[in-house]
FILUM-39989 format. One line per 2 residues: their letters; for each residue x negated, y negated, z negated of C-alpha. Coordinates in steps of 0.2 Angstrom, whole numbers, padded with zeros to 4 digits. Layout:
REM FILUM-39989
A	X,Y,Z  ...
This chain:
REM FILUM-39989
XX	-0009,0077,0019  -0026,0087,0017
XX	-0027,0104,0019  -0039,0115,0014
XX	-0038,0132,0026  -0042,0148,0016
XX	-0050,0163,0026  -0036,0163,0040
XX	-0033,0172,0058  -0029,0159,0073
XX	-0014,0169,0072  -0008,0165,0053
XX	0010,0156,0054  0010,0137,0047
XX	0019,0132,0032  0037,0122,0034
XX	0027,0109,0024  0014,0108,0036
XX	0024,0108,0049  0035,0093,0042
XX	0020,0084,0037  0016,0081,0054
XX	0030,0078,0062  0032,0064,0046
XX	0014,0055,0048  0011,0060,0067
XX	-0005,0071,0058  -0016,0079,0046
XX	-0033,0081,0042  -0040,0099,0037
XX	-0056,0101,0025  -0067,0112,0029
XX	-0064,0122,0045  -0080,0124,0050
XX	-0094,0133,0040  -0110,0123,0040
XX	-0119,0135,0051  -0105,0135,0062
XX	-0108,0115,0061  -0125,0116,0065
XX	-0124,0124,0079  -0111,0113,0087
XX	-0123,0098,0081  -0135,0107,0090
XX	-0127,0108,0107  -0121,0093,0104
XX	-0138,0086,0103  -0143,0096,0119
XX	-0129,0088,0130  -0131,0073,0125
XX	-0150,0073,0128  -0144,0080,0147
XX	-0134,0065,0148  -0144,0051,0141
XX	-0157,0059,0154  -0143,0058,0170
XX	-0141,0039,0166  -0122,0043,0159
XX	-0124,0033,0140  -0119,0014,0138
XX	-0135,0000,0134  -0134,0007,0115
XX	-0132,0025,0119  -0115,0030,0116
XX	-0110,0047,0128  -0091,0049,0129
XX	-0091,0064,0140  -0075,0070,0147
XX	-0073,0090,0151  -0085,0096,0140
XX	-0079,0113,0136  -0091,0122,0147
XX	-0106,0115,0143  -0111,0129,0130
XX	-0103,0147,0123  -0099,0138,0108
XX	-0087,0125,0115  -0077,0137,0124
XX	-0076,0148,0107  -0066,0132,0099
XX	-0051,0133,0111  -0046,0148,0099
XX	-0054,0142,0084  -0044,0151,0070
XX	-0041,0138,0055  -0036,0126,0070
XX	-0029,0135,0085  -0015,0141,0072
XX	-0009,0124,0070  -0008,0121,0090
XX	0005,0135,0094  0012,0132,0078
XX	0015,0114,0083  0017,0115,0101
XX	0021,0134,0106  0015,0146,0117
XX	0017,0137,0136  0001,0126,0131
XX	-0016,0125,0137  -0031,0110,0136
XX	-0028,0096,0148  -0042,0084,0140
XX	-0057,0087,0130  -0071,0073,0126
XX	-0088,0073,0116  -0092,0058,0108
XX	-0108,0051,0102  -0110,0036,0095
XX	-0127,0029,0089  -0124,0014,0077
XX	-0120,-0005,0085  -0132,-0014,0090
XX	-0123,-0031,0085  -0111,-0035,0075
XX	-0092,-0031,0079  -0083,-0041,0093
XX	-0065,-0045,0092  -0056,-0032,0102
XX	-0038,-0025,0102  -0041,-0007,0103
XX	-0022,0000,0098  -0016,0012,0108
XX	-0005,0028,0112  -0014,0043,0121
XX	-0006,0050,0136  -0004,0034,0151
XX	0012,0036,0162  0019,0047,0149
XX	0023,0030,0138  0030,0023,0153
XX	0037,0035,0165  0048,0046,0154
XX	0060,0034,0148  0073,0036,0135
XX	0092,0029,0135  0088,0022,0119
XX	0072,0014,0119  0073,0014,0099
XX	0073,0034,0101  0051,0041,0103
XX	0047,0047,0116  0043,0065,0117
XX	0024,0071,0112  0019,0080,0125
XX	0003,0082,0119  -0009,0084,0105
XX	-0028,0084,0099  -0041,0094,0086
XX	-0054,0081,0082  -0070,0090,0076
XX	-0079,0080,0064  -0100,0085,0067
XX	-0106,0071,0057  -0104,0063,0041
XX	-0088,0051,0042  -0087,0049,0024
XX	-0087,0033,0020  -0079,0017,0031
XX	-0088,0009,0044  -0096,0023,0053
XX	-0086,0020,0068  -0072,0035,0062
XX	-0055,0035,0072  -0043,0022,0064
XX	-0023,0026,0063  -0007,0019,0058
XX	0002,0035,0048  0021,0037,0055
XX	0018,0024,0071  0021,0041,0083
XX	0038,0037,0081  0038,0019,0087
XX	0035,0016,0105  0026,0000,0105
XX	0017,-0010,0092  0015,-0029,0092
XX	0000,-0035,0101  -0010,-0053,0092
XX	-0007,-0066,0105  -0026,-0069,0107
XX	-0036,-0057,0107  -0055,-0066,0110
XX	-0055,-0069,0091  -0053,-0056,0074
XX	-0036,-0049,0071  -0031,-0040,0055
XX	-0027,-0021,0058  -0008,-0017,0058
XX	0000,-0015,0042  -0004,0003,0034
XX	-0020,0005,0044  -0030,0020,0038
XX	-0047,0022,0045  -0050,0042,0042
XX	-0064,0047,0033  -0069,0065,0032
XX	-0084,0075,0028  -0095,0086,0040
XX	-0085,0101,0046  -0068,0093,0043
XX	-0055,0092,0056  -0041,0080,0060
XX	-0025,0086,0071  -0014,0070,0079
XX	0000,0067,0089  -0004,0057,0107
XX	0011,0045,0103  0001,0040,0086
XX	-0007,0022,0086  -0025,0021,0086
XX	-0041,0014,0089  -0059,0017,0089
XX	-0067,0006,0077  -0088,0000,0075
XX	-0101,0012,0070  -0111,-0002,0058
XX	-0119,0013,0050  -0135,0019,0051
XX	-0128,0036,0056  -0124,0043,0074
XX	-0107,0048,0074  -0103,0065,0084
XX	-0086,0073,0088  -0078,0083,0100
XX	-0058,0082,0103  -0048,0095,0111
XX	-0032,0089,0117  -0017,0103,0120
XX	-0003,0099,0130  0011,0111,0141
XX	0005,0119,0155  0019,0110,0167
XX	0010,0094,0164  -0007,0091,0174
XX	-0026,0090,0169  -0032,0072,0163
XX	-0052,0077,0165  -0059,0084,0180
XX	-0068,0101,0172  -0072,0112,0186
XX	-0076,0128,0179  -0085,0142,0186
XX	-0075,0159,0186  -0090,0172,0192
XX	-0101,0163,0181  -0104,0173,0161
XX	-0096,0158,0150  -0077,0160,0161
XX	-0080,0181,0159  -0083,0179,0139
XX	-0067,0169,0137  -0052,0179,0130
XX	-0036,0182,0142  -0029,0166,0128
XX	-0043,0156,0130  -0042,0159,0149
XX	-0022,0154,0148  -0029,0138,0136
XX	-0041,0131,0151  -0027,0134,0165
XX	-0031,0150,0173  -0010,0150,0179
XX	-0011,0139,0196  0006,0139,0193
XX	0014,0134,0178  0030,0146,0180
XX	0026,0160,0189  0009,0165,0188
XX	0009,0179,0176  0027,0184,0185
XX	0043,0175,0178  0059,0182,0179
XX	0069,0169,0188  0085,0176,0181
XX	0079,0166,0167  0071,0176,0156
XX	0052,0171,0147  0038,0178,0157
XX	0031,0191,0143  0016,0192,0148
XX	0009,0174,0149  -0006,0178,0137
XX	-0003,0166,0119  0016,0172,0121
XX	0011,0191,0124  0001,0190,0107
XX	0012,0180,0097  0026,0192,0102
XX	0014,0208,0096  0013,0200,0082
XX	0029,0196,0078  0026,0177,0077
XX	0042,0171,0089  0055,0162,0082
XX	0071,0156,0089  0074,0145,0074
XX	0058,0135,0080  0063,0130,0098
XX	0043,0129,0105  0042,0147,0098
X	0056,0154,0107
């Protein structure tokens, strides 16, 4: 499904629909969730980073930057935790007890050669594909987590090196792997490579097969990827943050929740251990003054 978000809060309920689309097809790609001066000014950052990083010796031989823990690297990063045409779809999707465990930016100059065979097809999340086994393999595994892919750059058209998915494949836990793999394969069967414009979005499931594929464009790809996932599960990048510093103390009490401020991931904010929810762990606090819990939703308890 595409979306088009309207003027919304971060704290606008989803749509049943919405919310079924995604639990259908493992995602859904929003139009238009950044304005183009907002765009801008991420490419621009973006820009900056990368230049620190081509500069520090961190790119590959044909430039590409995959940068993990990114978020502090500018004011505007950190602002997209909360983001409000995106973040609604986070808690709506996940609950209140989340916060970012892995965060990328990802440039990509175009190739310079051709494409090589590769078999690229995967599931997000390591050990948790493997250590959290069910009694019925044929039963998914639970999510665990989930992403915002912000597309800076212009994806529109195929072959600019844009994320490539299998719609509905979150809910198998393995896919068939070509016996060779030195030589092409074919995509699996209802392969959709996802082409969006500047300032679009995509949301996707960590069980969800994917794979990178070839920038044989002329056009640099850039995005940055906020992964969400439960705050009893431990960080994938190493994002050391600064606390004294101006970026952590012009981050909102959620946004502080969101970047794993709570050492502990029960008590911090004070749990009851008569078994009552903590009230006062931040995202919860404001979805309950806003009236936004809901028992019928078992994450928004």
């Amino acid at each position: 499904m595409t979306i088009t978000p309207h003027a919304v809060s971060a704290y606008d309920p989803i749509s049943a629909d919405d919310r079924q689309e995604f639990l259908d097809q493992g995602f859904l790609l929003l139009r238009n969730v950044l304005t183009e001066d907002h765009r801008q000014r991420l490419e621009a950052a973006i820009d900056r980073v990368y230049a620190e990083e081509i500069a520090a010796g961190n790119g590959t031989k044909d430039g590409t930057v995959h940068l993990l823990g990114f978020l502090d690297r500018d004011e505007l990063f950190g602002d997209l935790l909360t983001h409000p045409p995106v973040f609604r779809y986070m808690w709506g999707l996940a609950g209140w007890n989340i916060y970012t465990h892995h965060n990328h930016l990802d440039v990509t100059p175009p190739a310079l050669e051709p494409e090589k065979p590769y078999w690229g097809w995967h599931q997000d999340g390591y050990r948790q594909n493997s250590d959290p086994e069910t009694m019925d393999p044929d039963l998914p595994r639970p999510m665990f987590s989930l992403k915002i892919a912000y597309v800076i750059s212009d994806l529109a058209e195929k072959g600019r090196g844009a994320t490539k998915i299998v719609p509905g494949s979150h809910l198998r836990n393995s896919m068939a792997r070509p016996a060779d793999t030195s030589v092409h394969n074919p995509d699996p069967e209802g392969t959709v490579e996802i082409t969006a414009n500047p300032g679009d979005a995509f949301i996707f499931d960590r069980r969800l097969w994917h794979s990178r594929s070839t920038n044989l464009s002329t056009i640099t790809r850039k995005m940055l990827f906020i992964g969400y996932t439960y705050r009893w599960i431990r960080p994938l990048d190493d994002m050391p943050i600064d606390k004294t510093g101006q970026w952590w103390a012009n981050r909102t009490p959620v946004q502080r929740q969101l970047l794993g401020e709570a050492t502990h991931t029960a008590n911090y904010w004070g749990i009851n251990w008569d078994g009552f929810i903590d009230e006062e762990i931040p995202l919860r606090k404001e979805l309950r003054s806003r009236g936004l819990l809901d028992r019928s939703v078992p994450w928004l308890r």
